[in-house]
C-alpha positions in Angstrom: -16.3 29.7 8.0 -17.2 32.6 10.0 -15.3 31.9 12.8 -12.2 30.5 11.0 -12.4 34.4 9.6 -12.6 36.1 12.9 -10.2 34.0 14.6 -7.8 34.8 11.9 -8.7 38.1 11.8 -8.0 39.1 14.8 -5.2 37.6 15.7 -3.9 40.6 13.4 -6.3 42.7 14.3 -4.7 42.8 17.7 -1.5 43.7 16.6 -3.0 47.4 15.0 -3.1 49.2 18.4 -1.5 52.3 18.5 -0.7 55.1 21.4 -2.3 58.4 21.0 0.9 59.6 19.5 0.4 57.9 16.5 -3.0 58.8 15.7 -1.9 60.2 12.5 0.5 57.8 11.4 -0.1 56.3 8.0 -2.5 53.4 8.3 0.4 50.5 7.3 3.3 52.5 9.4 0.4 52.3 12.4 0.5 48.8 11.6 4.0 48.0 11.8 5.3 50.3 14.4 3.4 48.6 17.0 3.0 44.9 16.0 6.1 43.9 18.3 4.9 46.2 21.1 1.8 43.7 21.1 3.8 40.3 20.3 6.3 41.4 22.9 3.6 41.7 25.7 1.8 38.6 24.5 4.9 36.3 25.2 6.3 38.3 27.9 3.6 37.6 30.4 3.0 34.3 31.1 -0.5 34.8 31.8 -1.4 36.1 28.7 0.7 33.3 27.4 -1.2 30.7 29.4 -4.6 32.3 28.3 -6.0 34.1 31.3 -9.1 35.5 29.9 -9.4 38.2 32.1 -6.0 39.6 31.2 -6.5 38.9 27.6 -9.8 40.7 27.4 -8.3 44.0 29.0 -5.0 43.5 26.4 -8.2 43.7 23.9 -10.0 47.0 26.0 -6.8 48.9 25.6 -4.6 48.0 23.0 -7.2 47.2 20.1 -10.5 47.5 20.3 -10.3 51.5 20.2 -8.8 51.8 16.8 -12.2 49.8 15.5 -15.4 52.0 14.5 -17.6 50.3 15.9 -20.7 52.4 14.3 -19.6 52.1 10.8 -18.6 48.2 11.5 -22.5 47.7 12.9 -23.8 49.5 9.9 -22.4 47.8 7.3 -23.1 44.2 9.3 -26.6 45.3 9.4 -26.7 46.1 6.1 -30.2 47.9 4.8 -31.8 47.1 7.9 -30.1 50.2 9.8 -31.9 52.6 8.3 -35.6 51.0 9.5 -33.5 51.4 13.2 -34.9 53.9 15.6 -31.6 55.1 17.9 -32.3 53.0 20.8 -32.2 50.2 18.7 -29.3 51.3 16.9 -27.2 51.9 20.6 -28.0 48.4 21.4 -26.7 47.2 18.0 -23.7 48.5 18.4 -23.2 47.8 22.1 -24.3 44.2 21.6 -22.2 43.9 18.3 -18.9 45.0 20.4 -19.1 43.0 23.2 -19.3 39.8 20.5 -16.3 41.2 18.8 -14.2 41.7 22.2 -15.1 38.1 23.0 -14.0 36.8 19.8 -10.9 38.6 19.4 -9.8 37.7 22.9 -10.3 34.0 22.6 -8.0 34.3 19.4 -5.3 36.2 21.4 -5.4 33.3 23.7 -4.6 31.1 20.5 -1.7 33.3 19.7 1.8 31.3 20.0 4.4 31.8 16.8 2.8 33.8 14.2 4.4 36.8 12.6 3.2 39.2 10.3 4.1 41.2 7.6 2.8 44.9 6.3 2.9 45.1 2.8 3.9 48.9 2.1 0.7 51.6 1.2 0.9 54.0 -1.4 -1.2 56.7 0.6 -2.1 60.4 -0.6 -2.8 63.2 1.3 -6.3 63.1 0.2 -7.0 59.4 0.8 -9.3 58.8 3.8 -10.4 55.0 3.0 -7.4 53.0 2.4 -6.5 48.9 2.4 -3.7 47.7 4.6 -2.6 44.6 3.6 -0.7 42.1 5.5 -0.1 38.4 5.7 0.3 36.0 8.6 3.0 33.4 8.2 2.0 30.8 10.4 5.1 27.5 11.5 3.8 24.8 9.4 0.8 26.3 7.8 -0.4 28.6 4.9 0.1 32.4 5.2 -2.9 34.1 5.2 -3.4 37.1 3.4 -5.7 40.0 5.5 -6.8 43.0 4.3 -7.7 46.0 6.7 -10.2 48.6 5.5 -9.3 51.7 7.0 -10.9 55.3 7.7 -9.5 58.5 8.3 -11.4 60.2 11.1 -10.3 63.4 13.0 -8.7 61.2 15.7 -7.4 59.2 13.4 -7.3 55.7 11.3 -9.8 52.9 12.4 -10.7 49.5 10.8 -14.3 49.2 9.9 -13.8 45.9 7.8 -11.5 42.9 7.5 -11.2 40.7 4.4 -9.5 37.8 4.9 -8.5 35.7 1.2 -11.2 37.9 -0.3 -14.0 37.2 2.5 -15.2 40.2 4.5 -15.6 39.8 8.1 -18.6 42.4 8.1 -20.1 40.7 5.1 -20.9 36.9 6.6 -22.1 38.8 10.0 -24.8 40.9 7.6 -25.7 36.7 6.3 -26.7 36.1 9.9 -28.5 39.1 11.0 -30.5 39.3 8.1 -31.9 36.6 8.8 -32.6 36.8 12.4 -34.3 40.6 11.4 -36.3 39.1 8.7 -37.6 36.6 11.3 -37.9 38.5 14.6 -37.3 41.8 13.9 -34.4 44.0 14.7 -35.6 43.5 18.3 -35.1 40.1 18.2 -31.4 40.7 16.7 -30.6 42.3 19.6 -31.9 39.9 22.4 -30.1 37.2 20.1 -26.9 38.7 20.4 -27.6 39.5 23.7 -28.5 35.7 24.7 -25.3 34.8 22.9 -22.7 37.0 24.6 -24.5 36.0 28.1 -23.6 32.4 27.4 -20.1 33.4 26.0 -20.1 35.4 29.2 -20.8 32.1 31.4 -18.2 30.5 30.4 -15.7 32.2 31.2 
C-alpha cells in the first residue's frame, strides 16, 4: 500500500515545481502554471523518457524536491518520537528521510508515460497559510486518482509537507513503520535502517 501511495504521489508531486518567480503564487496556480513545463521535459528528452536514472534523479534535485519541507514532513512521519530526538539525531532524520523520498519519486518519474492532471481551483485568503490543493490524475485506461497536497506558506513561499492520496496520508503510513523500528531499536536504529535501505536502493542503480 505504501508504495502504491508514493508512486502515485509523486508522479504529481513532480509536476509542483516552480521557478523562484513564482514563489508567491497561490498554491493551486503554482500547481498548474508549471505542470506542462514538467510533462513537456519529461517527453521531450528521450532519456528521461527511456528512464535514465541519473537524469531523472537531477529532474527531481531541481524541479521538485525544493518545494518539499522536508523538516516538517520528517516531524510529522516521526510522529511523538521527535521530541525524545537530540539534534544530531534529528539532522540525520531528515537527511536519511530525503534521500528515500528522492529515490522514490524518481523511480515513479521513470514510470511516467500518458498521465495528465487536473488542479481543482482553491478558494485562498490572504490570511490562509495551510491550504489543500487538490488534483486528480486521469490515467489511459485506469481510475483517476484523487491527490491532495497539504501546503505551507513560508517566507519563501508554499511547500508540501503531506500528500493524501483517496484519503491516505503519505506521512501517516511512514509514521506506521518508524514507530515501530524506534520502539524496537531506538531512534538510532531508525536511522541506520533507513540508512541500510537507501544504500541498497543506492546499489542498484
Amino acid at each position: 500500500m505504501l508504495k502504491q501511495i508514493a508512486s502515485a504521489a509523486s508522479l504529481v508531486l513532480a509536476l509542483t515545481a516552480s521557478s523562484v518567480a513564482f514563489a508567491q503564487t497561490a498554491p493551486d496556480e503554482l500547481v498548474r502554471k508549471n505542470t506542462g513545463d514538467i510533462l513537456t521535459a519529461i517527453k521531450a528528452d528521450k532519456d528521461l523518457a527511456a528512464g535514465d536514472q541519473k537524469k531523472i534523479e537531477k529532474l527531481a534535485e531541481e524541479k521538485v524536491l525544493p518545494y518539499f519541507n522536508f523538516m516538517h514532513m520528517t516531524q510529522l512521519a516521526v510522529g511523538r518520537n521527535w521530541k525524545d530526538a537530540s539534534d544530531d539525531q534529528k539532522k540525520a532524520l531528515i537527511e536519511q528521510f530525503r534521500t528515500l523520498l528522492v529515490r522514490t519519486y524518481s523511480t515513479s518519474l521513470s514510470q511516467f508515460r500518458n498521465q495528465s492532471v487536473d488542479v481543482k481551483p482553491l478558494k485562498l485568503s490572504a490570511t490562509d497559510t495551510d491550504v489543500i490543493v487538490k488534483t486528480i490524475i486521469a490515467q489511459p485506461g485506469g481510475q483517476p486518482i484523487p491527490i491532495d497536497y497539504s501546503m505551507e506558506k513560508l517566507p519563501e513561499g508554499w511547500k508540501v509537507f503531506d500528500v493524501l492520496i483517496d484519503g491516505v496520508s503519505l506521512v501517516t503510513n511512514y509514521r506506521s513503520s518508524f514507530n515501530t523500528e524506534i520502539k524496537a531499536n531506538g531512534i538510532d536504529g531508525l536511522v541506520k535502517s533507513l540508512s541500510d535501505r537507501n544504500a541498497k536502493n543506492s546499489a542498484k542503480k
